[in-house]
C-alpha positions in Angstrom: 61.8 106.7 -0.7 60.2 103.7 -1.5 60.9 100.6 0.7 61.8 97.2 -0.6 59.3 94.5 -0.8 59.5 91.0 0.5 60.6 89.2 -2.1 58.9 86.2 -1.2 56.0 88.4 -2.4 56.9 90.8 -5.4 55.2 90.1 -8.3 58.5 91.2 -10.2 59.7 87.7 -9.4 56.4 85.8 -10.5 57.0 83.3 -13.4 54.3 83.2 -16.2 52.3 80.1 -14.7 52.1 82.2 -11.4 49.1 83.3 -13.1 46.8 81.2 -14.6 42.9 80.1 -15.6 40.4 77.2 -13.5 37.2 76.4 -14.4 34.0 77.2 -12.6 33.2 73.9 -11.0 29.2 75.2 -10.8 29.1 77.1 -14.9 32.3 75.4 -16.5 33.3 79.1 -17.3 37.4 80.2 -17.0 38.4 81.9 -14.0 42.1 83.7 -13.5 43.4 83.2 -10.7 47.2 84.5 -9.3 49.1 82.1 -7.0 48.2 84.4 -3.9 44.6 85.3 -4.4 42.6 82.7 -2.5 39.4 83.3 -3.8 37.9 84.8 -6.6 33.9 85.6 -7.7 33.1 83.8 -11.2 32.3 86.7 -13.5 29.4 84.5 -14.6 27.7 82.7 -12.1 28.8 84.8 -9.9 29.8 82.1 -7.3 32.4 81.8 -5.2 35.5 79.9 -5.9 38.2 78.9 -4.1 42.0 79.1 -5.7 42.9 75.2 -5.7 46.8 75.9 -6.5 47.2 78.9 -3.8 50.8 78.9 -3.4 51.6 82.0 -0.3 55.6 81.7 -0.4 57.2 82.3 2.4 53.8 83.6 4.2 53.4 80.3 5.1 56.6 80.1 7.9 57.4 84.0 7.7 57.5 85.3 11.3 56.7 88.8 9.7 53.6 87.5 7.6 50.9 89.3 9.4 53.2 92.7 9.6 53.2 92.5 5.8 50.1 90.7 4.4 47.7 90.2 7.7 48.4 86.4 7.5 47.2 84.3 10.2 49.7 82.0 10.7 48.5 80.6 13.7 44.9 79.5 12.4 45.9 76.5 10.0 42.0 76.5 8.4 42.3 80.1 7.2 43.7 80.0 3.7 45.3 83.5 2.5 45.9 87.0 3.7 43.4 88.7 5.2 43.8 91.4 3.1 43.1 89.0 0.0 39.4 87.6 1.7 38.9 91.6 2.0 38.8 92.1 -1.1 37.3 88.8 -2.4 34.7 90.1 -0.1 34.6 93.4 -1.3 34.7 91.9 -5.1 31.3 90.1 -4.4 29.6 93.8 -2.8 30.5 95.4 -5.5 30.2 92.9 -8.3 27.9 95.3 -10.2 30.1 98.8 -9.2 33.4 98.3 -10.8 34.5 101.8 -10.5 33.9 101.8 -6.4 35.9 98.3 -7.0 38.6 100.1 -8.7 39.1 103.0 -6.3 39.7 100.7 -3.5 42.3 99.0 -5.4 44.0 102.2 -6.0 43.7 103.1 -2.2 45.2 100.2 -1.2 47.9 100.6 -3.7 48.9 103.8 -2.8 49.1 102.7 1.0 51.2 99.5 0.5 53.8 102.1 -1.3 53.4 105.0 1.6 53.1 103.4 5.0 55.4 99.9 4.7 57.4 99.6 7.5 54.7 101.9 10.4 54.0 101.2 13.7 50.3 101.2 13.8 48.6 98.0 12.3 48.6 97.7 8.6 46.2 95.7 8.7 43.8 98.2 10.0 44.8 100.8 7.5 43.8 98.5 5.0 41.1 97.2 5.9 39.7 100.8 6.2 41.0 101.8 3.0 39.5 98.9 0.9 35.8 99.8 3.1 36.1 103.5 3.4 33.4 103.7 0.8 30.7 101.3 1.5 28.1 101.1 4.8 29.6 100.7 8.2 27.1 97.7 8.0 28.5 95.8 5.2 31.9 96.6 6.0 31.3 94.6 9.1 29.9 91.8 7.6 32.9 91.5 5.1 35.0 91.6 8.0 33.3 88.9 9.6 33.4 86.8 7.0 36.7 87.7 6.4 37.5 85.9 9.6 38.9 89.2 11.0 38.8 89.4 14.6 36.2 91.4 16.7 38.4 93.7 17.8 40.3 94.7 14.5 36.4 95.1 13.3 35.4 97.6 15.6 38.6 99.4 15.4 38.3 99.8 11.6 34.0 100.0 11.7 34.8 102.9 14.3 37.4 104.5 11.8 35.3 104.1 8.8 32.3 105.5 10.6 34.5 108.6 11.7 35.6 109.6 8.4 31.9 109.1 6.5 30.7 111.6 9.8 33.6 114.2 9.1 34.8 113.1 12.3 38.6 113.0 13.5 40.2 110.4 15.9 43.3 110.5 17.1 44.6 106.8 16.8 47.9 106.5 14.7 45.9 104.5 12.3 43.1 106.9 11.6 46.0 109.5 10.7 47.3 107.2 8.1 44.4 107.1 6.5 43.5 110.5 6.3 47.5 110.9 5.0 46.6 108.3 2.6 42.9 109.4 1.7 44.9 113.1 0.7 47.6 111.3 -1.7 45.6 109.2 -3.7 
């Protein structure tokens, strides 16, 4: 049964301008951006850009925000969801490796749908499903400049590292994955 979404944050209630082009202040090149995507990699400069209309809804004063997008509300110089600096983070890695890119999308897609509403952090689960596929190392350095804290990076490093080792854990959140590795 699939759970509601806030609405604050379903895309079904986006308006047309929602969505909508910059240009590259370093090549003058077009960039789309979507109201809640922070950042974005210039497809050809290859810089990073920073979403000058990001609008985050009710994110902003939501008492659930990190629950549902990993927003941290209480740190007023970090602009977006976590989950969104993720995958900007993840875009620039694997600028040249769309497919890798793509699959991470999908994994993520498939866990927003399956484990809403969970007690263990979503924002682990994630984080570990946007990574799974790329080095321990670089997963940890997205994560750190992701502003994620040190904690949250060796839970999900430790996870990631488990499941590239064939290992099992038991943590609530290393189950999800797994649940969510099978279904997608």
């Amino acid at each position: 049964m699939d759970r509601p979404k806030c609405p604050g944050q379903d895309q079904r209630y986006w308006k047309p301008e929602d969505i909508y082009d910059i240009t590259c202040p370093y090549c003058k090149s077009p960039i789309e951006f979507w109201k809640d995507e922070p950042v974005r990699v210039c497809s050809k400069c290859r810089k990073e850009v920073r979403n000058p209309k990001i609008d985050l809804g009710c994110a902003k004063w939501c008492k659930y925000a990190r629950e549902c997008l990993g927003v941290l509300a209480d740190q007023t110089n970090t602009v977006g969801s976590v989950c969104d600096r993720i995958v900007a983070g993840l875009r620039n890695l694997l600028v040249d490796q769309p497919d890798r890119l793509d699959r991470a999308m999908q994994r993520l897609a498939v866990a927003e749908k399956s484990i809403a509403g969970q007690s263990e952090s979503l924002l682990i689960v994630k984080a570990v499903l946007l990574l799974a596929d790329i080095d321990v190392e670089q997963a940890r350095q997205v994560l750190l400049a992701a502003a994620i804290p040190g904690d949250e990076i060796n839970q999900v490093c430790g996870i990631i590292h488990a499941l590239q080792a064939g290992e099992t854990q038991t943590s609530p959140e290393f189950q999800t994955v797994q649940t969510v590795l099978k279904s997608a």
